[in-house]
C-alpha positions as CSV (number, residue, x, y, z in Angstrom):
1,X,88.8,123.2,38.9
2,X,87.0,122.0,42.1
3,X,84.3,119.9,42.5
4,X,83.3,120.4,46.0
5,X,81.0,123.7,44.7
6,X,79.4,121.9,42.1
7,X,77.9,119.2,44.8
8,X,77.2,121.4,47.5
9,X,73.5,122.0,45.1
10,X,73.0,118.1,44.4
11,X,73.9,117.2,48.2
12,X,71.2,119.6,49.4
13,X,68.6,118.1,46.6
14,X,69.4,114.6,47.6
15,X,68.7,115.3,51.5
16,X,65.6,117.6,50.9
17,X,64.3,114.2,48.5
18,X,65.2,112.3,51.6
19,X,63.4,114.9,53.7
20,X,60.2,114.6,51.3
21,X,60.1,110.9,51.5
22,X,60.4,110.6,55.2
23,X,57.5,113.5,55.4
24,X,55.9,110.9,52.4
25,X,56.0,107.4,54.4
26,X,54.5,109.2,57.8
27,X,51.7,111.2,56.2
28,X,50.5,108.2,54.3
29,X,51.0,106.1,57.6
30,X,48.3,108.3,58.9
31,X,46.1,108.3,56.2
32,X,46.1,104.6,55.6
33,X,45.1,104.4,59.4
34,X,42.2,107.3,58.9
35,X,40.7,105.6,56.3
36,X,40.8,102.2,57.4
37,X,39.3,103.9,60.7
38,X,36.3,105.2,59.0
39,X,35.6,101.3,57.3
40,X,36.6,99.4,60.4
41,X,37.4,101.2,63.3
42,X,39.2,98.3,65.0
43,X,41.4,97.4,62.0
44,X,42.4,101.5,62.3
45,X,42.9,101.2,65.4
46,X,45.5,97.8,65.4
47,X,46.9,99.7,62.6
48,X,47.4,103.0,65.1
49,X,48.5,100.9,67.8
50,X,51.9,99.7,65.9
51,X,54.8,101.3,66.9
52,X,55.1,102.5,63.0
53,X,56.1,105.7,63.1
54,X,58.6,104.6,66.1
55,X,59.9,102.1,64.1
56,X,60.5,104.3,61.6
57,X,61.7,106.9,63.6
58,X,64.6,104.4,65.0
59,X,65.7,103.5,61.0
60,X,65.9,107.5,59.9
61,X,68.3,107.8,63.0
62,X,70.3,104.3,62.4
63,X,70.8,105.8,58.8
64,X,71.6,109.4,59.3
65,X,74.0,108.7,63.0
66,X,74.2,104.5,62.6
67,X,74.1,105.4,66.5
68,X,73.1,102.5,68.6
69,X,72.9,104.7,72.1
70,X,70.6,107.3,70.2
71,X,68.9,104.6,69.4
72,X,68.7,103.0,72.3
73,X,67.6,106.0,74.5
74,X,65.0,107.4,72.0
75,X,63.5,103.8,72.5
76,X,63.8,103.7,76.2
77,X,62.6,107.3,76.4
78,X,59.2,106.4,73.7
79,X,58.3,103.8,76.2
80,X,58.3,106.8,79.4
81,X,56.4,108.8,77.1
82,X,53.7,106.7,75.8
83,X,52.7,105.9,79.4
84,X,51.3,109.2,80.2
85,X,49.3,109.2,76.5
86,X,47.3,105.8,77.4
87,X,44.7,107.6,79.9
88,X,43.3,109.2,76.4
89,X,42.3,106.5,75.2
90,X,40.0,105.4,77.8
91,X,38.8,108.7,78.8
92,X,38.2,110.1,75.7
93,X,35.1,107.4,74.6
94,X,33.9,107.6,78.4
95,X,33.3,111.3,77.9
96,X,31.5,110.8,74.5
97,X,29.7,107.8,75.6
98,X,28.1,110.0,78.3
99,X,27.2,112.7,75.9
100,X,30.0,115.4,76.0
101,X,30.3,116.9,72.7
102,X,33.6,116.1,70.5
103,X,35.9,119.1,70.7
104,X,35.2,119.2,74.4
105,X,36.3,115.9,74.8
106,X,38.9,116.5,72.8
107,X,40.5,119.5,74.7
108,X,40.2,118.1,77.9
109,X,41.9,114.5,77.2
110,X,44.4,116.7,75.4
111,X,44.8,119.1,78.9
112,X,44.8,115.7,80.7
113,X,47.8,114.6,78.5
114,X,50.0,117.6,79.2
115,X,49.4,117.3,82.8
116,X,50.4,113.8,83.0
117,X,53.7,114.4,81.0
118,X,54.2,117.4,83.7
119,X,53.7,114.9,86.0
120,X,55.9,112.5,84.1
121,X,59.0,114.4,83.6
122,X,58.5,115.7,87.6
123,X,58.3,111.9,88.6
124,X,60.8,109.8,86.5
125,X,64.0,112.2,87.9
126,X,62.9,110.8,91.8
127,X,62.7,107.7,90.5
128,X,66.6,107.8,88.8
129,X,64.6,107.1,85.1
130,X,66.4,109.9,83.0
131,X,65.5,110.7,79.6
């Protein structure tokens, strides 16, 4: 009798564990850094400004392809696309410091974002950057 059936069910366990602890290490990433936030808001911030959940995007793709070019282009591309997200960060405590209320803020630093990655993914082509 064959195997192969028998391990189909413990191969899918095994990368839906795998799955779960990835899901695990990000979520608790973020919740280290909320927390911290609300004590310290500059120690949350240091903590938001690693490249964490880069970092640990670039190990889940060495182990599951153990692809250096993925690799490589998923960090050159990060780098593109973090550029457009920094404007956020300055924008969005100029608006509340002048008295706009949060979730205005919010949605417009977030429309601001999706223009500048428009603008982004219009730009780096006609400047020979592909991602």
């Amino acid at each position: 009798m064959e195997n192969g059936p028998e391990r189909a069910p413990a191969k899918a366990s095994k990368a839906m564990l795998y799955l779960v602890v990835k899901a695990a290490l990000s979520g608790l990433i973020i919740v280290a850094a909320s927390e911290l936030a609300r004590r310290v808001p500059t120690y949350g911030a240091l903590l938001l400004s690693l490249p964490l959940v880069s970092i640990l995007a670039m190990i889940w793709l060495w182990r599951d392809t153990g692809d250096n070019e993925r690799i490589a282009a998923l960090s050159e591309s990060t780098f593109w696309l973090v550029l457009p997200t920094l404007p956020l960060f300055l924008v969005l405590p100029a608006m509340l410091r002048h008295g706009v209320g949060f979730w205005i803020s919010l949605a417009a630093v977030c429309a601001m974002t999706v223009a500048l990655y428009l603008l982004t993914f219009w730009l780096l082509p006609k400047l020979g950057i592909n991602l």
